[in-house]
C-alpha positions as CSV (number, residue, x, y, z in Angstrom):
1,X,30.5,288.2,94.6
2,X,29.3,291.6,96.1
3,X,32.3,293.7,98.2
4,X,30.6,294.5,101.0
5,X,31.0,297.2,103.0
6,X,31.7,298.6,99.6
7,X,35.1,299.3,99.0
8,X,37.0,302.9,98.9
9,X,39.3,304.3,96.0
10,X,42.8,306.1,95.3
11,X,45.3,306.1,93.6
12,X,48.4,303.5,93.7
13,X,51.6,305.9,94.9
14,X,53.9,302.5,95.2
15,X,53.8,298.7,95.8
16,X,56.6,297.3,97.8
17,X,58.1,294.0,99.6
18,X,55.3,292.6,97.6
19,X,52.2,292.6,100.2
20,X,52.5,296.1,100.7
21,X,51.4,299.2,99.1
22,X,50.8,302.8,99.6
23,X,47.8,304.6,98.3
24,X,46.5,308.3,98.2
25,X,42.9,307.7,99.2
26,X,40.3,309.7,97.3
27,X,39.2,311.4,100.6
28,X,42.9,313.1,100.4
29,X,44.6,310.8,103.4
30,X,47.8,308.4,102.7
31,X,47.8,304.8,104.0
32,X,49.5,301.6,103.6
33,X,47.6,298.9,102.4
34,X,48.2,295.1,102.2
35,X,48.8,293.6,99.1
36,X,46.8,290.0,99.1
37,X,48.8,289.2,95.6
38,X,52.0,287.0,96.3
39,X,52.7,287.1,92.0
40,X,54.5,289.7,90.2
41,X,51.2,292.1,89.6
42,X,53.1,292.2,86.0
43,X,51.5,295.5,84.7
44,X,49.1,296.0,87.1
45,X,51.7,298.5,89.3
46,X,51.9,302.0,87.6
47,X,52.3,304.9,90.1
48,X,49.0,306.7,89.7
49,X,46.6,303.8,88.6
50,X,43.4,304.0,89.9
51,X,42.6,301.4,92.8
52,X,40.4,300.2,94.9
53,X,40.9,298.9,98.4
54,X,38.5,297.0,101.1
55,X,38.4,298.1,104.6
56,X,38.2,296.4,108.0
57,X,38.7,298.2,110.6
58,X,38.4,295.3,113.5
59,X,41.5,296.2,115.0
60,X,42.8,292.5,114.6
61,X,45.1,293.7,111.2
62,X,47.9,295.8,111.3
63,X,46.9,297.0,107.8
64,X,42.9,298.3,107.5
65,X,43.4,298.5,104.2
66,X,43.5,295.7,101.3
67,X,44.0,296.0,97.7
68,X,41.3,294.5,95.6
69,X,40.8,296.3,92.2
70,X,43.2,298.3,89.7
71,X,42.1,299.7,86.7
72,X,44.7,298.9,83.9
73,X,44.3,300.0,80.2
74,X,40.5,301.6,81.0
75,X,39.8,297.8,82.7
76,X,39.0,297.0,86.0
77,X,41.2,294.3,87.4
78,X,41.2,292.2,90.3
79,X,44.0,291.3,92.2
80,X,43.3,289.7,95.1
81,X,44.6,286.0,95.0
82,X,42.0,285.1,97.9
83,X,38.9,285.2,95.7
84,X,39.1,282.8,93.0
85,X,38.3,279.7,94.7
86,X,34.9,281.8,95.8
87,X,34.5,282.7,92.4
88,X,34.9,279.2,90.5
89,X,33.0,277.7,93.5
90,X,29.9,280.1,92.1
91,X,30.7,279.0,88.6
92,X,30.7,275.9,89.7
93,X,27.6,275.8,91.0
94,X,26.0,278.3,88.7
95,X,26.7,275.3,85.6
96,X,29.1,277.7,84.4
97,X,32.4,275.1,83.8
98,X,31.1,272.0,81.7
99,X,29.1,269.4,84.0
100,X,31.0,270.4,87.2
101,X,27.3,271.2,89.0
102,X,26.6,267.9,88.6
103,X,28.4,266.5,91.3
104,X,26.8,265.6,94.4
105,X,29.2,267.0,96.9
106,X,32.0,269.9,96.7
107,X,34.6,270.1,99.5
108,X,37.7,272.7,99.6
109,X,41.0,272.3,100.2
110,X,41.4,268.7,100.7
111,X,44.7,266.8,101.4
112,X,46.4,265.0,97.9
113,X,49.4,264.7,96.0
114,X,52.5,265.4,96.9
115,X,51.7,267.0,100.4
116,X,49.3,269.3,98.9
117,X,46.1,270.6,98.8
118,X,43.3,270.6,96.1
119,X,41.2,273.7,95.5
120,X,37.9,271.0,95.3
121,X,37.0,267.7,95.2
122,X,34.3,267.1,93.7
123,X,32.4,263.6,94.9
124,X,29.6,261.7,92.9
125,X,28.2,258.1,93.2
126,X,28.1,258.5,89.2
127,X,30.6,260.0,88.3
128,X,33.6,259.5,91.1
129,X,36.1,261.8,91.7
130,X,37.0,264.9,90.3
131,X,40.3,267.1,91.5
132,X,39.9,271.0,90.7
133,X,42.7,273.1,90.4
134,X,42.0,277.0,89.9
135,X,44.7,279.6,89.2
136,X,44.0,283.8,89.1
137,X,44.4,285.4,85.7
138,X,44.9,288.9,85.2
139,X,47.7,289.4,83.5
140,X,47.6,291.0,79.7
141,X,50.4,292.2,77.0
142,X,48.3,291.5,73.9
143,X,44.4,292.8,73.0
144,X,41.6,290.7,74.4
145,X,44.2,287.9,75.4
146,X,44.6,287.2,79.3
147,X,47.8,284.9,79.6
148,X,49.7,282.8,82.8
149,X,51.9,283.2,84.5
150,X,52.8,286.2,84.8
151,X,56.3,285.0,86.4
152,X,57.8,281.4,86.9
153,X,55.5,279.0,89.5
154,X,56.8,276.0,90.2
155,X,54.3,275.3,92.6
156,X,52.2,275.5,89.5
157,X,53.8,273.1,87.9
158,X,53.5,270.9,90.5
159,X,50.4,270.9,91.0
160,X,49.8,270.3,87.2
161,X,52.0,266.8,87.7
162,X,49.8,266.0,90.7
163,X,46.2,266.3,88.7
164,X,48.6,263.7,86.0
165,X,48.8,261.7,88.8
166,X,44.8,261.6,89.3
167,X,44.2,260.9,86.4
168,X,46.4,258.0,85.7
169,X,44.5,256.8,89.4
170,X,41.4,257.0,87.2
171,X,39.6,260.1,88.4
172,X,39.8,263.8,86.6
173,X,41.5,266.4,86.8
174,X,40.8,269.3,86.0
175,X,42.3,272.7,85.8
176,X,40.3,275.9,85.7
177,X,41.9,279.4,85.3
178,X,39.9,282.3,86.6
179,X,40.4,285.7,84.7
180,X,39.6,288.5,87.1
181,X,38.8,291.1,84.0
182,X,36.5,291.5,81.6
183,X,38.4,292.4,78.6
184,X,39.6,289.4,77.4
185,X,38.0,286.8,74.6
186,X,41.0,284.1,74.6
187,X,43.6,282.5,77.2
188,X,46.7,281.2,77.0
189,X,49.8,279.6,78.1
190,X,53.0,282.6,78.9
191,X,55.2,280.2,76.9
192,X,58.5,282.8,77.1
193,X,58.1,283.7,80.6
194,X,57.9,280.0,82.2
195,X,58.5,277.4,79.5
196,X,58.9,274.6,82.6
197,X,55.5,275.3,83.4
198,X,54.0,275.0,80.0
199,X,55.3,271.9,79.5
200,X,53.9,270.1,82.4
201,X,51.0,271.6,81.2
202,X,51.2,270.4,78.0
203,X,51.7,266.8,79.6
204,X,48.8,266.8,81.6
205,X,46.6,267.7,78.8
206,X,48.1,264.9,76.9
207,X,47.2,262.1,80.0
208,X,43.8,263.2,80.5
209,X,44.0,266.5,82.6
210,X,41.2,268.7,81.6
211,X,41.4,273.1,81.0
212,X,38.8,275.5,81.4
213,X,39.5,279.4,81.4
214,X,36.1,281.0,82.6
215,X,35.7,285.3,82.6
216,X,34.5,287.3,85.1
217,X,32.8,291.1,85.2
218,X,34.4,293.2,87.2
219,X,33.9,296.5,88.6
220,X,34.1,298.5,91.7
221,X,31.1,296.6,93.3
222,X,31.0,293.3,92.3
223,X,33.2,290.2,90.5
224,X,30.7,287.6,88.8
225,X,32.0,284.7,86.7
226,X,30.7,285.4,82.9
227,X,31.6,282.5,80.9
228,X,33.8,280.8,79.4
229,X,36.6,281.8,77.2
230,X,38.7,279.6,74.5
231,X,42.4,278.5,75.7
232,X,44.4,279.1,72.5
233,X,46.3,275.9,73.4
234,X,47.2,273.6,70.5
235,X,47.3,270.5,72.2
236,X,43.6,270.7,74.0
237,X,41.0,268.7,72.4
238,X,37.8,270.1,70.8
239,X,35.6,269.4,74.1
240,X,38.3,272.0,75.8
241,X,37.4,274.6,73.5
């Protein structure tokens, strides 16, 4: 995924009320910016980090401005919450998460569950059904390890019970985290900071549900999904790997 118009830089003063945040541009003005990031940003909020926003100046926002891209450590980051879907669509279709291409037909945000919505559904006369969950990554405390959540989700739990209940309908499941930095060679699970959510993870793997944790590039112009990355995870099967 290109940004396009490209995007503009500065430097993070503050982030507040969480969807707000105020940068000094490089061009030496001050402006408020939205935060599209509803998480905790855990590390990723420094004063003076360099950042990167979009701009759309149709007149239809009340903020031009949108953060996309801190740099954190001497890596670029990506923060936006909006993009992963696009991204894991790409790798999708790209081949890039086991034999996800092969499906016929891919459609978003379809109804399931528990009053929910999946990320996919993915529709094949050979192989039936698959239900793809995709959560961002970007969070990082130890070398070339990206880890989640950065904060207790139980809407992420949730949503791990409802690919359970797919599977036990006899289609997949499958969930697929998306780390928006390039630094990172492993995943896995933020055991101490949301032990509720690791266990419905662990029960999902144990009924079926499948993981993936695919890597993206990132820099100031572009995000492209790289590959895939093992999930340190001791109760995934070798085909998870």
């Amino acid at each position: 995924m290109i940004f396009e118009p490209p995007l503009v830089s500065g430097s993070l003063i503050k982030r507040y009320k969480r969807f707000l945040a105020d940068v000094a541009l490089d061009d030496g003005n001050q402006i408020t910016a939205s935060v599209p990031n509803t998480g905790s940003m855990l590390g990723l909020t420094t004063p003076g980090s360099k950042v990167w926003l979009s701009v759309n100046n149709d007149g239809k926002r009340k903020y031009a401005h949108s953060l996309q891209l801190v740099e954190a450590n001497n890596t670029v980051v990506g923060v936006n919450t909006g993009l992963p879907n696009k991204l894991v669509r790409e790798a999708i279709e790209a081949g890039q998460i086991a034999d996800l291409g092969s499906y016929q037909t891919i459609k978003q945000e379809q109804k399931y569950g528990e009053n929910s919505r999946i990320d996919f559904l993915l529709e094949d006369p050979k192989h039936g059904k698959a239900f793809v969950e995709v959560k961002n990554v970007h969070f990082v405390r130890s070398q070339n390890l990206a880890e989640f959540p950065d904060s207790v989700t139980s809407r992420g739990a949730k949503h791990l019970r409802e690919l359970s209940d797919m599977v036990r309908q006899g289609h997949r499941g499958i969930m697929v985290y998306l780390v928006q930095r390039s630094d990172c060679e492993r995943f896995k699970l933020c055991r101490d900071l949301d032990e509720t959510y690791c266990n419905a993870f662990d029960l999902a793997i144990k009924v079926g549900v499948e993981a993936f944790a695919i890597r993206c590039q990132v820099n100031s112009k572009a995000i492209v999904p790289e590959k895939l990355i093992p999930i340190d995870e001791p109760v995934l099967t070798s085909n998870q790997l």
